[in-house]
N, C-alpha and C positions, 0 to 999 in steps of 0.2 A: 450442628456446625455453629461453634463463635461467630460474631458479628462482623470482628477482624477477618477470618478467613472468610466469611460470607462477601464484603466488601471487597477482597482482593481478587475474589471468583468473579462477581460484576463486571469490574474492572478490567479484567482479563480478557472474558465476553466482548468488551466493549470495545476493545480492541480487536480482537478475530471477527469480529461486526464488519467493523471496516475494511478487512481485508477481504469480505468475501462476497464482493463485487469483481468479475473480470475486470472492468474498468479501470479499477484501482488495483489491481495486481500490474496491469498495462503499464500503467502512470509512472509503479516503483521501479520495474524492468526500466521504464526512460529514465529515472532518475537514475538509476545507480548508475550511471556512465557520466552525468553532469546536472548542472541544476537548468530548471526550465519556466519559461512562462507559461501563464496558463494559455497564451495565441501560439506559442510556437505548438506547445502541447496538443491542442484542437487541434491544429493545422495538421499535425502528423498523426494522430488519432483518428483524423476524420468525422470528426465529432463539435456541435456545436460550442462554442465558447464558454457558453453557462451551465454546459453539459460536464466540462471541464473543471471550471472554476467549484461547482457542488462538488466531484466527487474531491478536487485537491481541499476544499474543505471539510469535509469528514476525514479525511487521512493525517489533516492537521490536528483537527481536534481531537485525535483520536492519540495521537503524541506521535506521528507518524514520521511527518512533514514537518517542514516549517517553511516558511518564507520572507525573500530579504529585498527590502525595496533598492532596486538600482535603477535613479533616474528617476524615469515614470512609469518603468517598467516594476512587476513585482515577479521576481523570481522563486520558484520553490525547489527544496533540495530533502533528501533525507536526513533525517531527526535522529531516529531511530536505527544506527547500522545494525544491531541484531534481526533487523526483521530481514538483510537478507542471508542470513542464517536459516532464517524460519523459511526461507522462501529456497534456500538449496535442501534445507529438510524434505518443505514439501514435495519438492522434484524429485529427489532422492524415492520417497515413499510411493509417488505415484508411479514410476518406473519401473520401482521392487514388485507393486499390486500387478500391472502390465504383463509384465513376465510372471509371473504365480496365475494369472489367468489362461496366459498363451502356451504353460504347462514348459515353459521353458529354463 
């Protein structure tokens, strides 16, 4: 494998990294309806604030996310709308597996 493609494979990783926390699958399922802060976020999560604010940070860094300071609040939205492509993929596939096991 070239270095180019070695790097692109990383990179790639690096991103399916991220997504492969429930947490952050949670996060994007909220996001894709509107953008949110990381207290509304927790708050509707159930989950502590910094519990939050970590994973919407790896979802950023990861090119996921981004967020846009309003006020004093900072709001986060999605970066990336392919990923929910990736993420009716994945429904898609786990639904197709479901029925291939239940012989249906």
């Amino acid at each position: 494998m070239n270095e180019d493609m070695q790097k692109k494979c990383e990179l790639r990783a690096h991103m399916f990294k991220a997504l492969a926390h429930p947490m952050r699958v949670y996060i994007l399922e909220y996001l894709k309806e509107r953008p949110w802060c990381v207290c509304e976020l927790a708050n509707e999560l159930g989950i502590d604030k910094s519990v939050a604010s970590k994973h919407l940070s790896q979802l950023k860094e990861a090119g996921l996310v981004e967020d846009k300071k309003k006020g004093t609040l900072v709001e986060y939205h999605i970066a990336a709308q392919c990923v929910l492509d990736l993420a009716a993929c994945a429904e898609s596939t786990v639904l197709q597996n479901r029925r291939k096991r239940l012989g249906l």
